[in-house]
LUMLODO-21848 format. One line per 2 residues: number of its first residue (from 1); their letters; for each residue x, y, z of N, C-alpha, C, O, CB. Coordinates in steps of 0.05 Angstrom, whole numbers. Last residue first. Glycine has a CB too. Layout:
BEGIN
NUM> A> X:Y:Z:X:Y:Z:X:Y:Z:X:Y:Z:X:Y:Z ~ ...
This chain:
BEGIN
304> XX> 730:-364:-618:752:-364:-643:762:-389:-645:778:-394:-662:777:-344:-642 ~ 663:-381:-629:683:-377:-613:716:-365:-636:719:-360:-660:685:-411:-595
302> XX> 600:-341:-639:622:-352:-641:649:-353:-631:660:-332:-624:624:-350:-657 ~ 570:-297:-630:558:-321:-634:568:-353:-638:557:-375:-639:548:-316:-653
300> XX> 597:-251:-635:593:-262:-594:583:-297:-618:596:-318:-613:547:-235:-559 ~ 613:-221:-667:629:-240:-668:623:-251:-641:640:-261:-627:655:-232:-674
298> XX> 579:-166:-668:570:-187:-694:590:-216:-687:585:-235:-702:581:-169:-732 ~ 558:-158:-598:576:-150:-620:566:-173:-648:550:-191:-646:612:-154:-608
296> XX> 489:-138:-585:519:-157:-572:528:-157:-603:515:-157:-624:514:-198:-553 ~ 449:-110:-534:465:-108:-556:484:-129:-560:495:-139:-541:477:-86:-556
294> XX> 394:-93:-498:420:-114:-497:434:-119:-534:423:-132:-552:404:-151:-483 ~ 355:-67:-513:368:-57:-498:403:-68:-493:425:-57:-487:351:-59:-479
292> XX> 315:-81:-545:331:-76:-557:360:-71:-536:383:-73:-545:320:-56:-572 ~ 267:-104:-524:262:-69:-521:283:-63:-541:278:-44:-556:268:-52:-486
290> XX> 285:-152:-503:261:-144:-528:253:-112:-535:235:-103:-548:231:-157:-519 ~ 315:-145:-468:324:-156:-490:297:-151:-509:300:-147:-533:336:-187:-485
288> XX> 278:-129:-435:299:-104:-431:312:-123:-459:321:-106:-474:322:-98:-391 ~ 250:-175:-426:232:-146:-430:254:-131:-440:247:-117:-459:218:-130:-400
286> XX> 281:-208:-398:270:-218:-421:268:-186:-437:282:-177:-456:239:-237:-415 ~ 291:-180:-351:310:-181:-368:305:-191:-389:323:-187:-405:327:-190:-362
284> XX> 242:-181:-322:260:-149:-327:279:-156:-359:280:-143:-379:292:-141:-292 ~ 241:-233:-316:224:-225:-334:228:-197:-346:222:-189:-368:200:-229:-325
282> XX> 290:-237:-281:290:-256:-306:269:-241:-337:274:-239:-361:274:-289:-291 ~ 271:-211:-239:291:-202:-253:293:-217:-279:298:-203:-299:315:-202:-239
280> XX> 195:-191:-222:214:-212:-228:246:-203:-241:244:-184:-256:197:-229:-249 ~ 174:-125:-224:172:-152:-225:201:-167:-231:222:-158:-240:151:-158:-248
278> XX> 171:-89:-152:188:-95:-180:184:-121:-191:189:-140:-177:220:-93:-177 ~ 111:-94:-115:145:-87:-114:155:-88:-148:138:-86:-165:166:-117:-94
276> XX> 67:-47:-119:76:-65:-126:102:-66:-126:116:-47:-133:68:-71:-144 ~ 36:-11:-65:51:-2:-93:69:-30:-87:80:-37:-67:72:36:-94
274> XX> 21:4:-9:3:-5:-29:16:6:-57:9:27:-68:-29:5:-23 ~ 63:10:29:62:43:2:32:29:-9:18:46:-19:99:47:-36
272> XX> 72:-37:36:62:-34:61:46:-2:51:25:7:61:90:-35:89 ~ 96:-54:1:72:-71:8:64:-52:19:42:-45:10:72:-97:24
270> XX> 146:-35:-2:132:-22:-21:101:-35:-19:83:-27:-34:147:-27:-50 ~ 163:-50:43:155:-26:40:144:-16:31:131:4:37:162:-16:39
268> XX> 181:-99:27:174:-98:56:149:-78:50:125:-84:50:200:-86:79 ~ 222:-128:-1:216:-100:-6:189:-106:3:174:-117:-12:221:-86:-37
266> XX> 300:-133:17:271:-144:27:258:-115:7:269:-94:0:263:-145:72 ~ 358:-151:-36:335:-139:-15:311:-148:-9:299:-165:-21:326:-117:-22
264> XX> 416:-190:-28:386:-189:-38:373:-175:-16:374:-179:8:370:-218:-43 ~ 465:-189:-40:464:-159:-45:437:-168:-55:429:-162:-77:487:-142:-67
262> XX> 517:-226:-17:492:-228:-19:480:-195:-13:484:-180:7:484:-253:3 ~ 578:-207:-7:567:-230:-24:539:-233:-33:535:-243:-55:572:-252:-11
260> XX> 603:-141:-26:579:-157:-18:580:-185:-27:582:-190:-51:554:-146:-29 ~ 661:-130:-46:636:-132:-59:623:-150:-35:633:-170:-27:636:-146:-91
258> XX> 722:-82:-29:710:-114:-20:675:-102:-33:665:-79:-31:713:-125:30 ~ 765:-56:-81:738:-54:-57:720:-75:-50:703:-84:-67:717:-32:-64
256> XX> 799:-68:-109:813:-55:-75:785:-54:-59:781:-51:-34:830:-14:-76 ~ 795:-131:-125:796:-115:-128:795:-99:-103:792:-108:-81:783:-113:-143
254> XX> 804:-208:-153:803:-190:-123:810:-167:-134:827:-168:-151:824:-197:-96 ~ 777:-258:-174:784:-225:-183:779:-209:-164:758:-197:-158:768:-213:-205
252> XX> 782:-292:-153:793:-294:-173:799:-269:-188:816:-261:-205:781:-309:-185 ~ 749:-299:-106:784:-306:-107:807:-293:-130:831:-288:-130:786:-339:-114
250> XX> 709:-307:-119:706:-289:-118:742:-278:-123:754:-261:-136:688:-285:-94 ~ 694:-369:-168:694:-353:-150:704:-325:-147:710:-314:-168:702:-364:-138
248> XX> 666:-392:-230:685:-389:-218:677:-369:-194:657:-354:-197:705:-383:-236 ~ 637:-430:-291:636:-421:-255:663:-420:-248:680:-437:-254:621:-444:-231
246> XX> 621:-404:-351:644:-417:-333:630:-414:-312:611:-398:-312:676:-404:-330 ~ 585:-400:-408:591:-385:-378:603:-412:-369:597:-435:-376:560:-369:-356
244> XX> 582:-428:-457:596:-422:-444:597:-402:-425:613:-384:-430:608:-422:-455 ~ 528:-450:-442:548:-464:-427:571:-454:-433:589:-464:-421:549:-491:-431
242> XX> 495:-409:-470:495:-401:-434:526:-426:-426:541:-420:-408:450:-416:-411 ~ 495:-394:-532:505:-411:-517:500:-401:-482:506:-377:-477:535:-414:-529
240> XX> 466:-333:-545:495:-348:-546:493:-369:-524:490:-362:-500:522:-327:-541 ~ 424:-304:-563:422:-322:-572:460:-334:-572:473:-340:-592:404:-316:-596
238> XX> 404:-269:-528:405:-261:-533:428:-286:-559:447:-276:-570:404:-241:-517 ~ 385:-303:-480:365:-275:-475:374:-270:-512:355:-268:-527:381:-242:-441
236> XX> 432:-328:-465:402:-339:-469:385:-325:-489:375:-334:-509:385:-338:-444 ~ 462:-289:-435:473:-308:-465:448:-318:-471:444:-310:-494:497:-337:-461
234> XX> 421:-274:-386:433:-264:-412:445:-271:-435:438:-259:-456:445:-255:-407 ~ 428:-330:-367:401:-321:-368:406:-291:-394:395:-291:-416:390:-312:-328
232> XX> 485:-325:-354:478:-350:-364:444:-340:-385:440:-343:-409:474:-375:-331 ~ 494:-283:-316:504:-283:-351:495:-303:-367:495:-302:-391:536:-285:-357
230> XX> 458:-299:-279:456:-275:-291:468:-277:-312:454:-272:-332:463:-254:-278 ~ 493:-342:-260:464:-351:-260:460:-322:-279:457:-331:-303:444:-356:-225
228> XX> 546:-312:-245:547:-331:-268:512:-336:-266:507:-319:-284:571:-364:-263 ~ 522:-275:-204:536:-270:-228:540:-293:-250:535:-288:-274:562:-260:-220
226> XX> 451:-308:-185:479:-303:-180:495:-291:-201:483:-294:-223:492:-327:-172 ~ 395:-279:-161:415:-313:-175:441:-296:-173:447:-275:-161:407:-330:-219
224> XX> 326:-273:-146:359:-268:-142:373:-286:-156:363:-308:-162:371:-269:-113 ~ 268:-227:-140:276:-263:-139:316:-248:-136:326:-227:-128:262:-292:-184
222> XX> 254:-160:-171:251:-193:-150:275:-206:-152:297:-198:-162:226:-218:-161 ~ 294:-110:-183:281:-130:-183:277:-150:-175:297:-163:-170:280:-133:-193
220> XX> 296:-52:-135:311:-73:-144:286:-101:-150:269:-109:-135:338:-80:-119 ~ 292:-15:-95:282:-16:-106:309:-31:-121:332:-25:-120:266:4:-110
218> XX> 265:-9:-29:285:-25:-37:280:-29:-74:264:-47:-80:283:-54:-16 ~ 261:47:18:253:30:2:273:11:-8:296:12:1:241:41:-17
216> XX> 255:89:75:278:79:60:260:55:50:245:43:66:308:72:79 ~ 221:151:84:242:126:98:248:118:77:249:134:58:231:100:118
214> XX> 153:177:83:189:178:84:207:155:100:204:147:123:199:207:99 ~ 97:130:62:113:143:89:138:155:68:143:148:46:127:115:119
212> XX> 50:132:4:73:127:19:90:143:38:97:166:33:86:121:4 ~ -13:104:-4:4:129:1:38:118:20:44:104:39:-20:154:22
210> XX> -65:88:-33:-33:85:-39:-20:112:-29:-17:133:-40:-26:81:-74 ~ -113:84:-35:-109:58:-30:-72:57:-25:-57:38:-19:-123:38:-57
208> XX> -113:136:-79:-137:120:-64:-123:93:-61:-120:80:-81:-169:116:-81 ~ -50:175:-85:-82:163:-98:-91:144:-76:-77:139:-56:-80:142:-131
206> XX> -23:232:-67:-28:208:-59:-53:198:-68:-75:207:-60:-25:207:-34 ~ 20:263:-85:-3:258:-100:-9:231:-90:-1:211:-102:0:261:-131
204> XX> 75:252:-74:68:275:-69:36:279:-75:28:301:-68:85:291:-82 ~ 78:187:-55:88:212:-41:72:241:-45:59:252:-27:117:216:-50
202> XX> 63:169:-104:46:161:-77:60:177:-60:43:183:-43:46:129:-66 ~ 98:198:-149:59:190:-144:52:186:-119:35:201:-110:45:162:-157
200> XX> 142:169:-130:134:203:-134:106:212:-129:96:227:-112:138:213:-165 ~ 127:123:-137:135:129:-116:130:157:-108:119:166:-87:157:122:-116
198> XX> 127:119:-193:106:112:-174:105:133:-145:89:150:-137:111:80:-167 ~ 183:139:-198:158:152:-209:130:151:-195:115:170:-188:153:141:-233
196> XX> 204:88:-180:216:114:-175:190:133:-183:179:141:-162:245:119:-195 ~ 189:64:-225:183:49:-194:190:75:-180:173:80:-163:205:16:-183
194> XX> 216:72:-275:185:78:-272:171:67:-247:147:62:-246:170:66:-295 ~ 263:67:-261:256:93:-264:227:93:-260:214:109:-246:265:106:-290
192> XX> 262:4:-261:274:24:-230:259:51:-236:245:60:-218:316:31:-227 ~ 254:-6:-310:244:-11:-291:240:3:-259:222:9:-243:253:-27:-293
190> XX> 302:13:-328:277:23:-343:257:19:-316:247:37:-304:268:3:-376 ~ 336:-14:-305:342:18:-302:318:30:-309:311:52:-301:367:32:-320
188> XX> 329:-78:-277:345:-56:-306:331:-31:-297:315:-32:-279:333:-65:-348 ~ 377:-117:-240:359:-97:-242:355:-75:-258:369:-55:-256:358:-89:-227
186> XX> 391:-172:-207:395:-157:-233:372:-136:-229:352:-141:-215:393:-175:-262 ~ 411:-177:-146:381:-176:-160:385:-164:-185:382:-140:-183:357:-159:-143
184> XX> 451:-236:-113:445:-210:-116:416:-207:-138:402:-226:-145:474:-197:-128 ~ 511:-268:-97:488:-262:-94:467:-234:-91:468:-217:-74:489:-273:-78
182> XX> 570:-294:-101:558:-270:-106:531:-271:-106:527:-280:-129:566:-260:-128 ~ 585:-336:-128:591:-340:-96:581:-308:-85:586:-301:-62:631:-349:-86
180> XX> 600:-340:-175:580:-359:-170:577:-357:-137:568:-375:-123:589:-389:-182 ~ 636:-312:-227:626:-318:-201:600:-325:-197:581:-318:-211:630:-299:-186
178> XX> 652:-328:-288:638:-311:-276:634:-321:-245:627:-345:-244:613:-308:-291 ~ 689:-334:-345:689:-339:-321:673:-319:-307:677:-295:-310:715:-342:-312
176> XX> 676:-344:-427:683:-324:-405:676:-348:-371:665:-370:-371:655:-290:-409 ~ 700:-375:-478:683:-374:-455:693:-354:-438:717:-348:-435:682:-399:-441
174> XX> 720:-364:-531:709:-388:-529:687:-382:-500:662:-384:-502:735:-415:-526 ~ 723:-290:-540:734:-316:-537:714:-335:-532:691:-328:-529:753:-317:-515
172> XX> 708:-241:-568:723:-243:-569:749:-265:-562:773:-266:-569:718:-230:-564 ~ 653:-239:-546:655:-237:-575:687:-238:-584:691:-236:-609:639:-208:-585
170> XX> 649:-239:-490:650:-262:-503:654:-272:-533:656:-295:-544:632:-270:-495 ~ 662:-185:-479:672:-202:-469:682:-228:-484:704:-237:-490:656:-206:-452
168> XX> 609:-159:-490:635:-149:-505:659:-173:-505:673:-178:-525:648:-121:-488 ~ 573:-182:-465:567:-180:-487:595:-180:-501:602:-195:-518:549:-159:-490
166> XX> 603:-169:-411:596:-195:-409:591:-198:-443:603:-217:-452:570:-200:-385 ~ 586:-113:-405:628:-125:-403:613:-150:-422:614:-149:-447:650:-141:-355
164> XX> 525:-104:-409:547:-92:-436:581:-107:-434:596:-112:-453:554:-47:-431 ~ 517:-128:-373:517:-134:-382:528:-129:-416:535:-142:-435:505:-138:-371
162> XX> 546:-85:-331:544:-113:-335:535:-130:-354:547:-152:-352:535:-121:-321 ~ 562:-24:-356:540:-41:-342:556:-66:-346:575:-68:-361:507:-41:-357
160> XX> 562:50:-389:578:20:-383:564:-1:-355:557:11:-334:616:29:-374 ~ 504:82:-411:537:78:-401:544:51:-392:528:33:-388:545:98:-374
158> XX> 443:58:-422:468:81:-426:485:72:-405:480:58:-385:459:117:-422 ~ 401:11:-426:425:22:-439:439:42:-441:448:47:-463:424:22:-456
156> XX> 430:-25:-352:413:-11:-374:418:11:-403:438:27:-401:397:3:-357 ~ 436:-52:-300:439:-49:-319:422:-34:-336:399:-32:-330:443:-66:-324
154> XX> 446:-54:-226:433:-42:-249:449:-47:-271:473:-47:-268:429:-13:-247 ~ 462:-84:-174:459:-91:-199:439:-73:-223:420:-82:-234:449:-116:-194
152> XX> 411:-45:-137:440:-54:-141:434:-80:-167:413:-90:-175:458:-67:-106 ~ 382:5:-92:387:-11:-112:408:-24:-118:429:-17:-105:383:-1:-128
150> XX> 343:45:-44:369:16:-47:359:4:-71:337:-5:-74:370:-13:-19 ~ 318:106:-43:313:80:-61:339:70:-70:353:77:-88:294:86:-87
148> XX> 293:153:2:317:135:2:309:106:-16:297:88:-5:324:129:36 ~ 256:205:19:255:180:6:269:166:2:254:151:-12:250:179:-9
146> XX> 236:259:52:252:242:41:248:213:45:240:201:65:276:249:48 ~ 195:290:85:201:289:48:212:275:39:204:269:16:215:306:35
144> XX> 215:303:123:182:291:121:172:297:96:151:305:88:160:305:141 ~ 264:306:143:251:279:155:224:280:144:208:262:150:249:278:191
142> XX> 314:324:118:287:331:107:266:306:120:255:289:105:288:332:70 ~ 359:311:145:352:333:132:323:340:113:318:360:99:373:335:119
140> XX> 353:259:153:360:278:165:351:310:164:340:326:179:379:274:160 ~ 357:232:98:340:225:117:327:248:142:303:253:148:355:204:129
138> XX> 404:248:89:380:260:68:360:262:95:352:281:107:367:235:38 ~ 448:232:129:425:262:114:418:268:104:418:293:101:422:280:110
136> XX> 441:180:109:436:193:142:428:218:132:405:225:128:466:196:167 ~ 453:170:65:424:156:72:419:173:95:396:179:100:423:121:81
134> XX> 500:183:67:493:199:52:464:196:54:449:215:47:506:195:28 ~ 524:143:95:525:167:107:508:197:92:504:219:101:556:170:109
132> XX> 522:107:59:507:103:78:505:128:97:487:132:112:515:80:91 ~ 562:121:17:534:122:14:515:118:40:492:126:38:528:103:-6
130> XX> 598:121:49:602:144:40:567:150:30:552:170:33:629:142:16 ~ 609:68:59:600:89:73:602:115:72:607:131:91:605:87:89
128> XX> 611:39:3:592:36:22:588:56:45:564:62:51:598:13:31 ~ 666:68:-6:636:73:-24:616:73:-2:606:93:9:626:45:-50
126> XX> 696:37:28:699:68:27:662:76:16:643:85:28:730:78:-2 ~ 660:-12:48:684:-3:30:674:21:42:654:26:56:687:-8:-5
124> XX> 623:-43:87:654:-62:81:675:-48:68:699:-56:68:650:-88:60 ~ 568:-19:116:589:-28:95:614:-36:99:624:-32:121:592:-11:78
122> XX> 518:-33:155:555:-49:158:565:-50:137:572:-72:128:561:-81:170 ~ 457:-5:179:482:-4:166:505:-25:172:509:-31:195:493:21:170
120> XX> 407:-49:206:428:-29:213:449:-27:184:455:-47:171:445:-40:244 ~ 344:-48:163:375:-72:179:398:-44:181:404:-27:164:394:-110:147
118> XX> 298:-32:151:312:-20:165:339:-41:182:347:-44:205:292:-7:181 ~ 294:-63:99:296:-42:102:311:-21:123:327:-2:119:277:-42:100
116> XX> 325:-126:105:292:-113:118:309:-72:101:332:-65:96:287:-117:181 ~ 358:-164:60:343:-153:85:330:-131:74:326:-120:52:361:-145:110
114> XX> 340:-238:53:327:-211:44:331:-190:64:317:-190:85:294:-213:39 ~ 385:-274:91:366:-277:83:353:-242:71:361:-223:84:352:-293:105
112> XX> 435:-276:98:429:-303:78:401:-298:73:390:-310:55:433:-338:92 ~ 489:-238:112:470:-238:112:465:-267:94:482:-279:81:461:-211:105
110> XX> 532:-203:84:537:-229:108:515:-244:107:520:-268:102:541:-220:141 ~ 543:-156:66:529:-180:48:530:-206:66:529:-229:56:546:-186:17
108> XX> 546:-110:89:564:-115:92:560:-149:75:581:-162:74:572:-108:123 ~ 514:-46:64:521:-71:78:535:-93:68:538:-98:44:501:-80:85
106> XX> 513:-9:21:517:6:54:505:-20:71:489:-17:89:492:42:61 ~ 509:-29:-24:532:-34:-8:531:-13:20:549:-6:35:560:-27:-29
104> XX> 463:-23:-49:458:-45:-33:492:-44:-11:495:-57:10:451:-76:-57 ~ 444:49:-40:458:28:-52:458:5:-39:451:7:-15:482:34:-55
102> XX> 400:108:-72:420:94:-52:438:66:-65:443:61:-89:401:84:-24 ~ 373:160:-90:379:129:-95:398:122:-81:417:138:-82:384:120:-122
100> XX> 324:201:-67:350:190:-65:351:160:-64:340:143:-50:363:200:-43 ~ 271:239:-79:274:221:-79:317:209:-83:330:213:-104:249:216:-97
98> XX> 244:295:-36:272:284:-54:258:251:-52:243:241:-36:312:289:-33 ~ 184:337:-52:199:319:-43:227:312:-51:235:323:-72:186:300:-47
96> XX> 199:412:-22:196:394:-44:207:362:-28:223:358:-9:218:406:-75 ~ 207:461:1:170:461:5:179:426:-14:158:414:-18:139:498:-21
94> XX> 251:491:-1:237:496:-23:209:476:-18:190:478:-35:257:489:-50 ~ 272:464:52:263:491:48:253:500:22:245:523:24:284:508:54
92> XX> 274:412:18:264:416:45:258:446:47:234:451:43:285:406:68 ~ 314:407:-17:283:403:-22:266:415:-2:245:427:-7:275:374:-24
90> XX> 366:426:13:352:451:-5:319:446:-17:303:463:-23:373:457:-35 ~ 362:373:43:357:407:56:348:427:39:329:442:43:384:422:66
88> XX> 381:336:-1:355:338:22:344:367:33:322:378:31:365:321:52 ~ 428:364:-21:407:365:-31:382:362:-21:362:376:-28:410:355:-44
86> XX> 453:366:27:455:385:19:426:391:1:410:408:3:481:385:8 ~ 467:308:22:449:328:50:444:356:39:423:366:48:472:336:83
84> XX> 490:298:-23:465:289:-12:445:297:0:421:297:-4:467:277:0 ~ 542:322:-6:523:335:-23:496:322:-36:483:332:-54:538:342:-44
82> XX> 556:288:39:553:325:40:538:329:17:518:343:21:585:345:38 ~ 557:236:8:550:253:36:547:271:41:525:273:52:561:254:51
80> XX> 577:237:-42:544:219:-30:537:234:-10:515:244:-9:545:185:-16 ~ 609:279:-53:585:287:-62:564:254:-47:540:255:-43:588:292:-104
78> XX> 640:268:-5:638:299:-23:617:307:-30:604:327:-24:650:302:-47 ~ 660:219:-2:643:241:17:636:263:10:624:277:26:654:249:38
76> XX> 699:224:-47:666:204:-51:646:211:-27:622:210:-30:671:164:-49 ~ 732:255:-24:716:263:-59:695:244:-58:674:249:-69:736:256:-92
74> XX> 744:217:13:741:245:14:726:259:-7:708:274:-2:764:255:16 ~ 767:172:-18:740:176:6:735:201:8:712:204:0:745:167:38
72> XX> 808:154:-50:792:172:-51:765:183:-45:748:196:-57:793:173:-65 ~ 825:95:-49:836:117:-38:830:148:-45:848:164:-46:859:113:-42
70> XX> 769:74:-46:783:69:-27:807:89:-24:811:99:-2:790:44:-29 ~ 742:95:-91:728:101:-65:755:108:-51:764:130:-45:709:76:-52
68> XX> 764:69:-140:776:92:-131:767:101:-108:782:119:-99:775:111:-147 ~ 720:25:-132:748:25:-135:760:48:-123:768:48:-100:755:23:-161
66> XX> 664:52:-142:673:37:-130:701:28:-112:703:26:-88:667:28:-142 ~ 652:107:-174:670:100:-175:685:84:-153:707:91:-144:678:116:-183
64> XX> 606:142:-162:602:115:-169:629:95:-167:627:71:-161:590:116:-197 ~ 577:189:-133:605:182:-138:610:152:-135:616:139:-115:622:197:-119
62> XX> 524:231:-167:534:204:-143:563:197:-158:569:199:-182:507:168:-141 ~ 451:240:-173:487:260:-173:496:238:-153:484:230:-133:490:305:-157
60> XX> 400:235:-170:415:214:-175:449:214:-185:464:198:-197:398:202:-195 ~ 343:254:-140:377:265:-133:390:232:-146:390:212:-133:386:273:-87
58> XX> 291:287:-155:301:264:-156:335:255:-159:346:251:-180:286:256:-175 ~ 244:323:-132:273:321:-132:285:294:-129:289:281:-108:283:338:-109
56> XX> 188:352:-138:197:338:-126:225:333:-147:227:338:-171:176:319:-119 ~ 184:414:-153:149:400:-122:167:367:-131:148:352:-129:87:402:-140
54> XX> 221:474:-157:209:446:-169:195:426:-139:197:428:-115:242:425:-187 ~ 232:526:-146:211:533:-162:201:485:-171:183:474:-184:229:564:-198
52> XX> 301:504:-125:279:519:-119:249:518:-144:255:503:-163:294:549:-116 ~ 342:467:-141:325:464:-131:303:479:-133:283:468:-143:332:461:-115
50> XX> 376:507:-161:368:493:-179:338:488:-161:317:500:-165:389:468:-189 ~ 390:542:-109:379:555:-142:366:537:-156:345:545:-166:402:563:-164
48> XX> 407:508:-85:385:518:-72:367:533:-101:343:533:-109:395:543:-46 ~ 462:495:-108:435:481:-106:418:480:-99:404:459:-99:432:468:-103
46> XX> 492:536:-104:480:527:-132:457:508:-131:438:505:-147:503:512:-150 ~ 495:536:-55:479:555:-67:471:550:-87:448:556:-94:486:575:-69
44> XX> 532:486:-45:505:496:-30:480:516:-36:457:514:-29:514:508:-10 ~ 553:441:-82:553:476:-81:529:488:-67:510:498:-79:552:490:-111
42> XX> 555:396:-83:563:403:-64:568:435:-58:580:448:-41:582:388:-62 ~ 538:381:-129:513:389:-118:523:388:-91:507:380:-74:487:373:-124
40> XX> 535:419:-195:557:405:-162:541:409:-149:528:430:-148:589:418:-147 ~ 503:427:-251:511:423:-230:529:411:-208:534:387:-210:501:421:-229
38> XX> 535:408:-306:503:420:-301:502:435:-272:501:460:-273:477:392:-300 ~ 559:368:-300:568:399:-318:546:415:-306:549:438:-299:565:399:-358
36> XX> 529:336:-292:544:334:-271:557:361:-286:566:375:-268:561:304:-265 ~ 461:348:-311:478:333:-310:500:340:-285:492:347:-262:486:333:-337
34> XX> 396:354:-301:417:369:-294:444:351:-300:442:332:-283:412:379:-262 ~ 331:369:-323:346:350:-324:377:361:-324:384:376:-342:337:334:-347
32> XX> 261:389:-307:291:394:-309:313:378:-304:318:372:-281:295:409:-295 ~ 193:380:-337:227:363:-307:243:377:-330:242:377:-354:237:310:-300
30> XX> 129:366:-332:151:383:-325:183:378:-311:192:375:-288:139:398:-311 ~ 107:308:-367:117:325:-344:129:349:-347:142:352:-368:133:313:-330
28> XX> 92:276:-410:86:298:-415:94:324:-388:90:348:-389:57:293:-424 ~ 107:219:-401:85:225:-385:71:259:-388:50:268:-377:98:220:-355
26> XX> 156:216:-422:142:210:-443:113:215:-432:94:216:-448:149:181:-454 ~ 189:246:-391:175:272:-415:164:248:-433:160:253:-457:205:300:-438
24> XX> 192:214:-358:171:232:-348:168:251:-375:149:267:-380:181:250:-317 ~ 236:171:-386:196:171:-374:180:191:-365:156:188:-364:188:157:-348
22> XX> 264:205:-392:251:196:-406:230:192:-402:209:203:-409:258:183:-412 ~ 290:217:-338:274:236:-350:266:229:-372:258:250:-383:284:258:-351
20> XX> 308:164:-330:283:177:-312:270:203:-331:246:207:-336:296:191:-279 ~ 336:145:-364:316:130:-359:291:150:-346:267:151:-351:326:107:-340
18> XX> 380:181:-352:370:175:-377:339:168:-374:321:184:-381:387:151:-389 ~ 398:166:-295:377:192:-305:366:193:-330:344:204:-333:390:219:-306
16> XX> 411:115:-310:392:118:-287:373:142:-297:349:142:-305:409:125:-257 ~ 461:127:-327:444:108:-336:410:110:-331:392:106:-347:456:85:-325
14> XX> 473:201:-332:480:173:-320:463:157:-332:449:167:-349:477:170:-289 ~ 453:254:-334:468:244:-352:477:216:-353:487:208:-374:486:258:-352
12> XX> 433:279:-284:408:261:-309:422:243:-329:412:223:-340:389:288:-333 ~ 437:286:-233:454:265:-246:434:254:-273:424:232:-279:462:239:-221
10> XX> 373:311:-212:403:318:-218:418:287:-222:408:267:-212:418:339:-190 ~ 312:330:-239:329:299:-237:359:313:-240:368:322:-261:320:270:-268
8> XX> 263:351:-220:283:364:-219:297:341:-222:293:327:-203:288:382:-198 ~ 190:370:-236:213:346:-228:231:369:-236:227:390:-248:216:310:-247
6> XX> 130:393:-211:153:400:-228:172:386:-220:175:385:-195:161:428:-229 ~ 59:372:-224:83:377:-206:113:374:-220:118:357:-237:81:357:-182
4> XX> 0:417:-245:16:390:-241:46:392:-224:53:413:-214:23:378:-273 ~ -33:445:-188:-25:448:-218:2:423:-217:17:415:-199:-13:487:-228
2> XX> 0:463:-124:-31:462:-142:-12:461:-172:10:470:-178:-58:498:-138 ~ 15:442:-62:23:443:-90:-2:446:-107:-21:431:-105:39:418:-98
């Protein structure tokens, strides 16, 4: 590659892509930013087209829709899986890196302790393997380009999040109920994008002391707590009461797609890249309320 290097961010329109191609046109980059109008990136050709003429590929096109997974696997194989691979392959013969975001649900949350990077797959939903299958050919398909970045719990400000329900939520009653039997890494989007970037850096432009393999990362902010420990630390953040957060269990809001209980990553890898893991989630989340990011209606401050 000579002369600076050209990004390609498909799913730009999402929370995630927001973030990303922000940062790089605040870095003065070259990047093409593709929404879901923009591209299908189960169109094989269409995405050799896009792809082509860009030195790295940041694939964040994804079928998010948890819920509907279950009876709509096929459309969520569509694009994590087939059009994942699809995208690995077209970086791959265009000479380019991919970077692919992945998910903490391509396991099964059994677990008690950080896992490893390479802990075998065991999702639990449709989603989950739709995304884990989608880890297989990237991986696959471009074994000496590709990049695979597990995240979960994202928030951040574009499109609908956790902490946007939770804001909306409470402006409307005395207390909300949150689980406490959930384990996991808040993780804001600003953060992730500019860890994603690095990454870019130590992949295709490798600086002194920092270079990174292909395989699979964990990008998600430190430490962990729980859905009620997370809204608690948010009402805080943003000047409502934390006691009223409730504790309650998982029991309580059963939905068609089983959730992870424990959705904490190891980040192993990014030691190993000489590239800092993600700071702290608490301090993500101080940061991400002082940025503005966390909004909350004019009636949260109060009960009815």
């Amino acid at each position: 590659m000579t002369g600076a290097p050209r990004y390609l961010v498909t799913g730009a329109g999402g929370m995630l892509g927001h973030d990303v191609t922000a940062a790089l046109h605040a870095r003065g980059a070259d990047v093409t930013g593709l929404g879901r109008a923009d591209l299908d990136i189960t169109d094989r050709s269409a995405v050799r087209s896009a792809v082509a003429g860009h030195d790295v590929v940041v694939n964040l096109a994804a079928y998010t829709k948890v819920d509907d997974a279950e009876g709509h696997e096929d459309e969520a194989f569509a694009v994590n899986a087939y059009g994942a691979g699809t995208v690995a392959e077209a970086a791959r013969e265009a000479g380019a890196t991919i970077i692919h975001v992945s998910t903490d649900y391509v396991f099964d949350g059994t677990a008690t302790t950080p896992y490893a990077e390479g802990t075998p797959y065991s999702p639990l939903s449709a989603y989950g393997r739709t995304k884990a299958e989608g880890e297989r050919r990237v991986l696959a398909g471009h074994p000496a380009g590709a990049y695979v970045v597990r995240t979960a719990w994202l928030y951040g400000a574009h499109g609908p999040n956790f902490p946007k329900t939770m804001l909306k939520a409470i402006a409307g009653r005395d207390t909300v109920s949150v689980v406490t039997d959930q384990l996991g890494q808040p993780t804001w989007s600003a953060d992730l994008a500019a860890q994603l970037l690095r990454l870019a850096d130590a992949a295709g432009l490798p600086a002194a002391g920092t270079y990174a393999e292909p395989g699979i990362y964990h990008g998600t902010n430190s430490g962990s707590t729980s859905w009620f420990g997370f809204t608690q630390a948010l009402f805080g953040e943003v000047g409502i009461d934390p006691d009223r957060v409730l504790p309650t269990d998982s029991s309580q809001f059963v939905r068609p797609a089983p959730r992870p209980a424990y959705s904490v990553l190891g980040h192993d890898a990014w030691s190993r890249a000489g590239i800092e893991p993600m700071r702290g989630w608490g301090d993500a989340l101080h940061a991400a309320a002082l940025s503005g990011v966390l909004e909350t209606d004019g009636n949260a401050s109060g009960g009815r």
